[in-house]
VOFIKOL-713192 format. One line per field, with one value per residue (C-alpha): x negated, y, z; residue number from 1; residue in three letters. Coordinates in pm, whole numbers. Each point is the difference from the previous one (the first is absolute). Layout:
REM residues N
px = (X/...)
py = (Y/...)
pz = (Z/...)
i = (NUM/...)
aa = (ALA/...)
REM end
This chain:
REM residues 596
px = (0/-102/-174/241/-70/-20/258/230/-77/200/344/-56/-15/378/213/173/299/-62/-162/297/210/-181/33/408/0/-153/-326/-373/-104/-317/-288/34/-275/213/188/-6/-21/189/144/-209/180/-230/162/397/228/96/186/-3/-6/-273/-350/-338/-317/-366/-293/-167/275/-94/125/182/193/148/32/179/277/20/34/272/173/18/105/336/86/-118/390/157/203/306/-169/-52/-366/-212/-391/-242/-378/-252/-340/-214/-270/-265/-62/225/-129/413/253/304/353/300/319/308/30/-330/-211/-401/-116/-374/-3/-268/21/-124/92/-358/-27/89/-118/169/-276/270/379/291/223/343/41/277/258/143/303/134/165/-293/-258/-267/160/-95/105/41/344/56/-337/164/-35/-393/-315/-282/-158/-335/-279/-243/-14/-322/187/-209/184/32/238/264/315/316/291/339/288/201/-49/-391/-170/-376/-98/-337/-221/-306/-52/-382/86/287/367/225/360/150/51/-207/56/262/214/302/-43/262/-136/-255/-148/-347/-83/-339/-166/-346/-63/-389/62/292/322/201/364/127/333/103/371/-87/-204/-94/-313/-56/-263/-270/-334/-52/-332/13/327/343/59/342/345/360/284/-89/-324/-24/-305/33/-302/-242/-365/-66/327/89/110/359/149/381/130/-333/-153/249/-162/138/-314/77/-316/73/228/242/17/-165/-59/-153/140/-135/-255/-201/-322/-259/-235/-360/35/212/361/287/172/269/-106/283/-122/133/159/-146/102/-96/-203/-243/-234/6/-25/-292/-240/-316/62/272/94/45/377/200/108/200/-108/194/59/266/203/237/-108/319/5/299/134/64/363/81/114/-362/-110/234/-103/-409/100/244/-314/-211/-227/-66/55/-184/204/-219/108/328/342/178/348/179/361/-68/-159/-315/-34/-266/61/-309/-225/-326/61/-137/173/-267/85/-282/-17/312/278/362/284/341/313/239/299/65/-197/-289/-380/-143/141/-260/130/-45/-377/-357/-258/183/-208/180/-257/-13/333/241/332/279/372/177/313/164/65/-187/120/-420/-259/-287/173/-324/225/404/215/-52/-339/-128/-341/-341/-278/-206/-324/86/235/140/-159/108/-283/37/347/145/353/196/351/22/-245/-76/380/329/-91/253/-40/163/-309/-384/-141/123/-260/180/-293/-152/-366/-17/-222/40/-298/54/369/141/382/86/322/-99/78/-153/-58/119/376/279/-237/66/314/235/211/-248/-302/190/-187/166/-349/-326/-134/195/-172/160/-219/-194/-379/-42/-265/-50/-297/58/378/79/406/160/318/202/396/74/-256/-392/-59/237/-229/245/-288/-174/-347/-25/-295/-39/-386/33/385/49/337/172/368/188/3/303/270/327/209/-22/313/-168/-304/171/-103/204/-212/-16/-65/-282/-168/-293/-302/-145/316/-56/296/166/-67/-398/-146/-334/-155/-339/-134/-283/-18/326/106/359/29/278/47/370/31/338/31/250/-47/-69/-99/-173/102/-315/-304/-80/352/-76/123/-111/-206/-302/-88/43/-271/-145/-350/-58/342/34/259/-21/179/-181/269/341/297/112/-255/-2/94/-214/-284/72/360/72/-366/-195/123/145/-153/265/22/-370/-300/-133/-67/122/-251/122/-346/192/345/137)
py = (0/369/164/193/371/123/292/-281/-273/124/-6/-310/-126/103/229/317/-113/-341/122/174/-285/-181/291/-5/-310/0/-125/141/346/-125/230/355/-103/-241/235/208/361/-23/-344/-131/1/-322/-187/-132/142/-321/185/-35/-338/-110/-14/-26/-68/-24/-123/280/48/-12/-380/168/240/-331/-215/249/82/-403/-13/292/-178/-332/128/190/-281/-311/1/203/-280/256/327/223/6/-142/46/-81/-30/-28/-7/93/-222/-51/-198/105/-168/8/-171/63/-126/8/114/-6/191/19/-59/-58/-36/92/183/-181/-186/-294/-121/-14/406/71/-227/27/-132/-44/-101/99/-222/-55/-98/-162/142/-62/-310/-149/-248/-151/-225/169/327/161/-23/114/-34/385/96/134/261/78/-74/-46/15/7/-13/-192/-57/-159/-97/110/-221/-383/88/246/-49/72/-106/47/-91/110/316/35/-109/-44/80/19/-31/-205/-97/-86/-245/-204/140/-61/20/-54/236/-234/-272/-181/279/53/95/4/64/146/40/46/92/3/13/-230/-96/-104/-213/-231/170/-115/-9/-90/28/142/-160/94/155/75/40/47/57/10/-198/-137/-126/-183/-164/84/-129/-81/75/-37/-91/160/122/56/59/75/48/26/-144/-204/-52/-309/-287/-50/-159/113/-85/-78/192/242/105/45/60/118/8/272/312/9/340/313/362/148/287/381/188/304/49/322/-61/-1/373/65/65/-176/-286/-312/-339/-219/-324/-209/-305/-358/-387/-277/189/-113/211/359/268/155/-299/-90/121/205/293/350/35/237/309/308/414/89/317/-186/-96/225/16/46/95/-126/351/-45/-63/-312/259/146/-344/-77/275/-121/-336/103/156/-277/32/-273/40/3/-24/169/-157/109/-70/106/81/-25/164/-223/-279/42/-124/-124/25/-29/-294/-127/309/-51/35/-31/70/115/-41/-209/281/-88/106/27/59/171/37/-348/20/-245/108/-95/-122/-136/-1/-311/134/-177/20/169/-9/78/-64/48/142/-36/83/29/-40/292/60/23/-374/-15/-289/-60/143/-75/-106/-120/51/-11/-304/-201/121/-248/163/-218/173/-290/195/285/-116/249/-51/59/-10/34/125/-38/39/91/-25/131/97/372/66/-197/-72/-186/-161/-278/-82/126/-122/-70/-131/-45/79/-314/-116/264/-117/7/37/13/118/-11/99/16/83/75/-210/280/348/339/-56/15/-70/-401/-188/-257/286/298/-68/-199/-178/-298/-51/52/-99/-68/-139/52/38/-303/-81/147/-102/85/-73/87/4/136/-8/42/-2/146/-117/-228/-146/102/-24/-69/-118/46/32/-332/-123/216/-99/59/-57/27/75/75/89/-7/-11/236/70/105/-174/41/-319/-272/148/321/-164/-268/11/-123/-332/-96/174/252/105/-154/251/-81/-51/-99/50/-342/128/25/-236/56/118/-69/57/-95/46/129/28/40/36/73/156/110/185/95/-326/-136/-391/173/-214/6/-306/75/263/-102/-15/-64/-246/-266/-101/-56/361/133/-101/13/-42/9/112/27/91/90/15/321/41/62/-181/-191/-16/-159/-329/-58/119/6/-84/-334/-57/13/-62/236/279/57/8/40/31/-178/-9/-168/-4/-129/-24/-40/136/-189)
pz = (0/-104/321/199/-1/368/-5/-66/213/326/-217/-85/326/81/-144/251/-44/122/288/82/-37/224/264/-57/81/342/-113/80/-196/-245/6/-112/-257/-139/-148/-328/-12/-360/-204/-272/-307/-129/265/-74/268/217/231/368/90/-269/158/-279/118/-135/135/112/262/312/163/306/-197/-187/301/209/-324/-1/398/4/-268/145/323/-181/-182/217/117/-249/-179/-86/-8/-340/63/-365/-25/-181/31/-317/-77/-293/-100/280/323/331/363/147/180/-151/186/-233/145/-175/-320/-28/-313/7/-372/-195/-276/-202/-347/224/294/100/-64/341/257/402/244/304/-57/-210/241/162/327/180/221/360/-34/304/-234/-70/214/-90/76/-281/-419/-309/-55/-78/-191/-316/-226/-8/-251/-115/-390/-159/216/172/339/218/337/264/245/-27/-270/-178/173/-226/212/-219/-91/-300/-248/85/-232/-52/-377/-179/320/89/302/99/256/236/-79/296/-88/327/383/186/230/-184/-13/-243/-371/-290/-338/-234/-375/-91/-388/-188/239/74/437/-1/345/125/75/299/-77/373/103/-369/-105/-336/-286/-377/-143/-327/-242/211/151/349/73/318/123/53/339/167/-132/151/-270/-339/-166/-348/-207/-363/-218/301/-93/341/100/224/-188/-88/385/37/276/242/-73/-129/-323/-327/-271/-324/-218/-228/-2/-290/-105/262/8/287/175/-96/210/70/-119/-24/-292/-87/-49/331/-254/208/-270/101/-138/-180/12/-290/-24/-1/-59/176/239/281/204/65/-269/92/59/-246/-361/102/-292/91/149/-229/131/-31/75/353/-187/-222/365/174/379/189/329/259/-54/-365/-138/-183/-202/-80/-4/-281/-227/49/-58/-311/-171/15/276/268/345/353/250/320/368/152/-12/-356/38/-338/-119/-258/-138/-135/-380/-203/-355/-200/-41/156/291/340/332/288/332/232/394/-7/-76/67/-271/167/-236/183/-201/-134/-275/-70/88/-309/-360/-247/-368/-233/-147/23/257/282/343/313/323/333/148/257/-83/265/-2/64/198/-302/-111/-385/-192/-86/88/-307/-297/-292/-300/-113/13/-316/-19/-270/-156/5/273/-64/-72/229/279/265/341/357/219/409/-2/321/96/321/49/352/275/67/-127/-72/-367/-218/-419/-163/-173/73/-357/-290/-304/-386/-165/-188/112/321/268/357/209/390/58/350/51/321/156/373/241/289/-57/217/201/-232/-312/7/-17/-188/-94/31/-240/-261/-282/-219/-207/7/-336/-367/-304/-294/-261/-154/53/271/239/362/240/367/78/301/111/288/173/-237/58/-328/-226/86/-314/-402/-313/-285/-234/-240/54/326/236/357/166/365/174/354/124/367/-24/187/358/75/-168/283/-51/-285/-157/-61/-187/-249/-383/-256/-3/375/317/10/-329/-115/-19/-348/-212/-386/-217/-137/-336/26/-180/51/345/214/301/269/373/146/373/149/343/238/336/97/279/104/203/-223/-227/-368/-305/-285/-235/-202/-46/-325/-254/-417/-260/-15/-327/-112/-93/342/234/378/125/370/153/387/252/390/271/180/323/64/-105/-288/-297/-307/-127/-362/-160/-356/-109/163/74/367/331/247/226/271/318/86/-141/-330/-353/-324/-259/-372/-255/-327/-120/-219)
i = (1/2/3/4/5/6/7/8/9/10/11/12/13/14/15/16/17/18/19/20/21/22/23/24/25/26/27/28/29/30/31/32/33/34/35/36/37/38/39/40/41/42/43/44/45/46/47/48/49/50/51/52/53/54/55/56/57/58/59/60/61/62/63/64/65/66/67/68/69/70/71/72/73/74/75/76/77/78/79/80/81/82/83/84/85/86/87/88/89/90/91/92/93/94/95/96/97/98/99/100/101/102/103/104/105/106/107/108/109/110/111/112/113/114/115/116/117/118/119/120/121/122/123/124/125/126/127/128/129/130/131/132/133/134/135/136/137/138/139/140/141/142/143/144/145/146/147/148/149/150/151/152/153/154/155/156/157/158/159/160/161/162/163/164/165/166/167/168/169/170/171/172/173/174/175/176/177/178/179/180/181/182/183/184/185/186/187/188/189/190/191/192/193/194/195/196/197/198/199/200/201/202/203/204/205/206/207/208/209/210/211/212/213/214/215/216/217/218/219/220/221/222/223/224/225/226/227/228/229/230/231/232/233/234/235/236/237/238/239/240/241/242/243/244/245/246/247/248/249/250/251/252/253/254/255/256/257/258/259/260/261/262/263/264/265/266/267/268/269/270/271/272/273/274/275/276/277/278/279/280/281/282/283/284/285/286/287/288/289/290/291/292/293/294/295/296/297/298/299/300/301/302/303/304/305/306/307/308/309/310/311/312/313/314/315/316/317/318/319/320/321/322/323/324/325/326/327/328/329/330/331/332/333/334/335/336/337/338/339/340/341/342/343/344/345/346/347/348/349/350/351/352/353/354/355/356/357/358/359/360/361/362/363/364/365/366/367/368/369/370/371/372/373/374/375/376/377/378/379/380/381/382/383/384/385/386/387/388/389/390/391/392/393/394/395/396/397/398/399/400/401/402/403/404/405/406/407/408/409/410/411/412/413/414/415/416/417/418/419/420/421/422/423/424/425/426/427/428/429/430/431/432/433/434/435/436/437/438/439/440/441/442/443/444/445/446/447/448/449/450/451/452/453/454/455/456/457/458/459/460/461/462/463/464/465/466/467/468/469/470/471/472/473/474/475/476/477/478/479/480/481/482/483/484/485/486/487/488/489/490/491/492/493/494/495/496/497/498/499/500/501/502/503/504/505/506/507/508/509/510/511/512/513/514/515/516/517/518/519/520/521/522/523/524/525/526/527/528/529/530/531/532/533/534/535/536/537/538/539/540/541/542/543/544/545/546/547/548/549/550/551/552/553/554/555/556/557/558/559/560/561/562/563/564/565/566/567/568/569/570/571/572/573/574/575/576/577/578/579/580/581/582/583/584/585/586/587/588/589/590/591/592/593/594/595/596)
aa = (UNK/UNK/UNK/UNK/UNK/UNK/UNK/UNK/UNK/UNK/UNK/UNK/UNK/UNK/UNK/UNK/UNK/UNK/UNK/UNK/UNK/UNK/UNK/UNK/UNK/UNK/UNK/UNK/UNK/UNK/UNK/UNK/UNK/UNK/UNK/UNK/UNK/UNK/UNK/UNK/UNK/UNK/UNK/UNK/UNK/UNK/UNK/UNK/UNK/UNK/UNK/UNK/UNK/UNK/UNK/UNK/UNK/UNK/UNK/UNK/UNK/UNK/UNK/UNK/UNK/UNK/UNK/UNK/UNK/UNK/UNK/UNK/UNK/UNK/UNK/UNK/UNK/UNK/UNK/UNK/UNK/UNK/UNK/UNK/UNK/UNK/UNK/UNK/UNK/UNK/UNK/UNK/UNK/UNK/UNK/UNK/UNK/UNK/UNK/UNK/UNK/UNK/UNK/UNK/UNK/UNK/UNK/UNK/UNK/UNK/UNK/UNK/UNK/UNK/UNK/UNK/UNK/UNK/UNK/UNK/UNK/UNK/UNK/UNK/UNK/UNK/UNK/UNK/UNK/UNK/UNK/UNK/UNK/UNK/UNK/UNK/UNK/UNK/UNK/UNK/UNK/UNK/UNK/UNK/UNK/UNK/UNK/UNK/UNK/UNK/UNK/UNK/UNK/UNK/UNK/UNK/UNK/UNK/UNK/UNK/UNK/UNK/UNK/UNK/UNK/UNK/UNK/UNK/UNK/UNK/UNK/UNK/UNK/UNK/UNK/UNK/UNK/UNK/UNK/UNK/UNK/UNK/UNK/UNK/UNK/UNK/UNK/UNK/UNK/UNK/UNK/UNK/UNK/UNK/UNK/UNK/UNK/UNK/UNK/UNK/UNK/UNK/UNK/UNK/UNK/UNK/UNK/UNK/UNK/UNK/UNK/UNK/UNK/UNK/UNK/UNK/UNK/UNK/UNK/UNK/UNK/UNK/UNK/UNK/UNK/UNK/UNK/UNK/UNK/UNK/UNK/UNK/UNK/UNK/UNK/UNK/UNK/UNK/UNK/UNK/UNK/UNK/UNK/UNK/UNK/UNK/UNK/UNK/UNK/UNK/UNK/UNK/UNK/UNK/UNK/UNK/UNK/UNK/UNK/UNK/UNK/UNK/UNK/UNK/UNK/UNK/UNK/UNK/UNK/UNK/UNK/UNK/UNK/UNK/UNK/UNK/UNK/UNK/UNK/UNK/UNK/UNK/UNK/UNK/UNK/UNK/UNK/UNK/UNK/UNK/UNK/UNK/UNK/UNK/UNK/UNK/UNK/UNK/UNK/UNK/UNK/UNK/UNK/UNK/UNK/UNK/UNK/UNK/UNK/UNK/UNK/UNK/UNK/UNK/UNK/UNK/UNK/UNK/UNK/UNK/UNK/UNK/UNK/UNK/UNK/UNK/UNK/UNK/UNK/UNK/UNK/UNK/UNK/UNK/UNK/UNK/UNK/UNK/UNK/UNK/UNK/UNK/UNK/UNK/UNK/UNK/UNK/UNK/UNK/UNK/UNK/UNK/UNK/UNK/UNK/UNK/UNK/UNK/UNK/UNK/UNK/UNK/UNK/UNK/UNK/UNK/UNK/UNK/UNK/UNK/UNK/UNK/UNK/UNK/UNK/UNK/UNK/UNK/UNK/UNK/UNK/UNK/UNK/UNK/UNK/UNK/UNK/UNK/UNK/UNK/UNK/UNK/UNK/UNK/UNK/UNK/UNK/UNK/UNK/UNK/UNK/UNK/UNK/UNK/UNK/UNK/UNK/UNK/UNK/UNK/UNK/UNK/UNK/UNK/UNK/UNK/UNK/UNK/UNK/UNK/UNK/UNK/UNK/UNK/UNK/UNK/UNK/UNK/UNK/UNK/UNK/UNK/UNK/UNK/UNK/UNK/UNK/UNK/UNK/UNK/UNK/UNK/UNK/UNK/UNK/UNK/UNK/UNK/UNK/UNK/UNK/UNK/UNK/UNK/UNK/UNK/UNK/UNK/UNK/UNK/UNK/UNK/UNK/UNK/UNK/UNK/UNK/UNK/UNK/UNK/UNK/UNK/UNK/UNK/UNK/UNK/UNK/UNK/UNK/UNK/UNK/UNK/UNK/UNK/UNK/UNK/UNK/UNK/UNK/UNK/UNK/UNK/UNK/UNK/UNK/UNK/UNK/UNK/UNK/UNK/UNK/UNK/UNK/UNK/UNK/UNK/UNK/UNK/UNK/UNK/UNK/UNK/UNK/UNK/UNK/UNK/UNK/UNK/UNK/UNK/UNK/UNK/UNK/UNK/UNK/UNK/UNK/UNK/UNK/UNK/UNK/UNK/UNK/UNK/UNK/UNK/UNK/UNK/UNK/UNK/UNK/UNK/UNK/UNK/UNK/UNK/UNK/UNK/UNK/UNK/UNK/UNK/UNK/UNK/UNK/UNK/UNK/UNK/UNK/UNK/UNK/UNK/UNK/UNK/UNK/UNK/UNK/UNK/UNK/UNK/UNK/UNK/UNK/UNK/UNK/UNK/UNK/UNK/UNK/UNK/UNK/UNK/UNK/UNK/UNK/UNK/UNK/UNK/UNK/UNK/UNK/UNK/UNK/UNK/UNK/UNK)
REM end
């Protein structure tokens, strides 16, 4: 990288404004000389909550902005709070603790361009629940993306759960997935990435990886691990040890990132699409990742209107979404092809009249990345809808991707939608969704009848292809594949919580709905790894006749399916149609290999 002139090196350490956002919020002033007598036009305006370092920095000034942060958002589960903390190409000696809505991420065209000696970590939190006293259960929303990290401890801890993802990092050492002594964990997804030592899954229920290289051992696993396209991945083992290995990846594109340049200029890099993949991108004889100007993207700020959105979106530019909570009139729309949405520090969009947050039309190469998007207290009837009904145009060579979306029906407010996404686009790929209607969250946020949700996830297009499928608790079906020749690597779903009497949760097939329904006319449909688990908790016998509901023929096929009973009452009596045994009553597991 170009040597830093020294009039500008204080700016980049931390912007004013940031500064003063970390003052508003209660946390420790940073040093006068931290902050900028003027703002540097070179630099993009990030707003508040966006913190750039470089190496000439001085270490405490970082380490104190990543100790202030982690103490505002250690707890901060509901709050509006979103942050996040990149570094231009150099090494960094920190400890960095994620919080929630918090993003980490190197701004290199390698991961290896900016090595942490210390800890990008996650740590577990206080749960009486547990015998160890202490879990994951709750680590959500938080990241980390390409860099390097030399764990100066025994290892890099990253205890998570769902929606926090690890992408494009290297790890130079022991990865430890779990809170510690046993104690409760519930999910997580890993992406080309490359861990030089073992990595100790623990106490994890579940996980993806994909597309990426482990070169000691995965250790450990609870009831579904899932590996797809990972050089030195444990051999194929479903159900002890719980692994389902697929060699290759059918069809990938890895999500877009940050970057500064040889020549310091700020550009996002669109990774493009692959067959058959194994191993990470970015490995030996990797090419130069394409990328795009940030000058061509629109960087909204929280304060913008969908409306001004719209009309930067409507003339072709891409947008960056900078962290906050969005809260749209309207839905935003995305019209033209191959435009990138990319969603920095984990920002939140919130319709609040009923409308959708975001509608993609039926065009190539659409990238949406890295959002959150909240029911509002409006009900919407969907939330992201990729395409119209009837959609029926080929995206073969440039599919529409959704990349670490995360939904929320519920939680810091009484949110309410039919549907949360909706795909009808042909060949879009789904890369680490979790919906998630709440099942805790502020008083008067959570409820059978207060954060109402009938479906989490509807595929209607055909080819579509999803790695990492995260549903949960919605009221009806988790999850409707109307599409042909859909795939599905790696499903997790809980059904819901909360169901009040039998009567009250009946489809039109048998009581309860099955979580990953595929329509009777499908013909064609595959997928590896899925777990459906229940826990009902209103004291009261509910059941499930079956997680897993789909014709049954040839064409439509199961690989490693596995129910739980978790706690509670009730549970559920098959796997996959008539298949399995039943979880009720107490604790087990029905695992069915093959389907038909």
């Amino acid at each position: 990288m170009r040597p830093l002139d020294p009039s500008r090196r204080r700016f980049l350490t931390v912007t004013a404004a940031s500064a003063a956002s970390l003052t508003a919020l209660g946390m420790p002033a940073l040093p006068a000389a931290a902050m900028p007598g003027r703002h540097d036009s070179a630099e993009p305006d990030f707003g508040p909550n966006v913190f750039v370092y470089d190496p000439t920095t001085p270490t405490a000034e970082i380490q104190s902005t990543l100790d202030s942060l982690f103490a505002a958002q250690e707890h901060n589960e509901m709050g509006t709070g979103r942050y996040a903390v990149l570094f231009k190409p150099g090494r960094y000696e920190v400890d960095a603790r994620l919080g929630y809505y918090t993003t980490v991420a190197g701004l290199g065209a390698h991961p290896d361009d900016v090595e942490i000696h210390g800890a990008v970590r996650v740590i577990g939190q206080p749960d009486p629940s547990s015998a160890a006293g202490i879990s994951a259960l709750t680590n959500f929303w938080r990241s980390v993306e390409n860099l390097a990290v030399t764990p100066t401890d025994w290892s890099n801890q990253w205890a998570v759960s769902q929606a926090s993802p690890m992408r494009r990092v290297h790890i130079r050492g022991i990865l430890w997935l779990e809170p510690g002594n046993g104690g409760y964990s519930s999910g997580g997804y890993i992406a080309d990435s490359k861990v030089d030592g073992i990595t100790i899954n623990g106490s994890q229920q579940q996980w993806l990886t994909r597309d990426s290289e482990l070169g000691g051992d995965w250790t450990n696993g609870v009831w579904n691990q899932v590996f797809s396209g990972v050089i030195g991945a444990p051999a194929q083992g479903f159900p002890d040890p719980p692994y389902t290995t697929l060699p290759t990846s059918p069809v990938t594109r890895e999500k877009p990132y940050l970057l500064v340049d040889g020549a310091g200029r700020w550009r996002v890099a669109v990774p493009g699409l692959r067959r058959d993949t194994v191993g990470t991108t970015w490995g030996a004889g990797a090419r130069p990742v394409p990328s795009l100007p940030l000058a061509d993207f629109f960087i909204a700020k929280p304060t913008d209107s969908a409306k001004r959105i719209n009309q930067e979106l409507s003339q072709g530019r891409h947008l960056l979404l900078t962290p906050g909570v969005y809260h749209l009139d309207r839905a935003l729309r995305v019209k033209h092809p191959d435009t990138v949405v990319l969603g920095l520090g984990m920002p939140s969009l919130a319709p609040t009249t009923g409308d959708a947050a975001l509608r993609i039309e039926d065009v190539d190469g659409v990238r949406v990345a890295g959002v959150l998007v909240d029911a509002g207290p409006v009900e919407s009837e969907v939330l992201v809808e990729v395409g119209k009904r009837n959609s029926h145009r080929s995206h073969a060579t440039n599919p529409i991707s959704l990349q670490d979306v995360f939904f929320r029906i519920g939680g810091p407010y009484a949110g309410r939608a039919v549907t949360s996404l909706v795909v009808n686009s042909r060949h879009t790929l789904i890369d680490n969704i979790w919906a998630w209607r709440g099942d805790h969250g502020r008083p008067g946020t959570i409820g059978w009848t207060v954060n109402t949700a009938a479906t989490g996830v509807v595929v209607n297009g055909d080819d579509v292809t999803a790695y990492g499928l995260f549903v949960e608790h919605y009221q009806r079906w988790q999850t409707v594949w109307n599409g042909e020749r859909g795939r599905t690597v790696f499903y997790q779903s809980e059904l819901p919580y909360d169901p009040p009497s039998q009567a009250a949760w009946r489809s039109p097939t048998g009581q309860g709905w099955a979580s990953y329904k595929v329509a009777e006319h499908v013909r064609e449909h595959e997928a590896w790894g899925l777990g459906v688990y229940s826990y009902f908790n209103q004291k009261v016998d509910i059941r499930c006749d079956r997680a897993i509901e789909a014709p049954r023929r040839a064409g439509v096929r199961f690989h490693d399916a596995i129910t739980v009973f978790l706690d509670g009452s009730g549970g559920i009596e098959r796997t996959v149609n008539e298949a399995g045994t039943p979880v009720v009553g107490s604790y087990g597991t029905s695992p069915v290999l093959s389907y038909p």
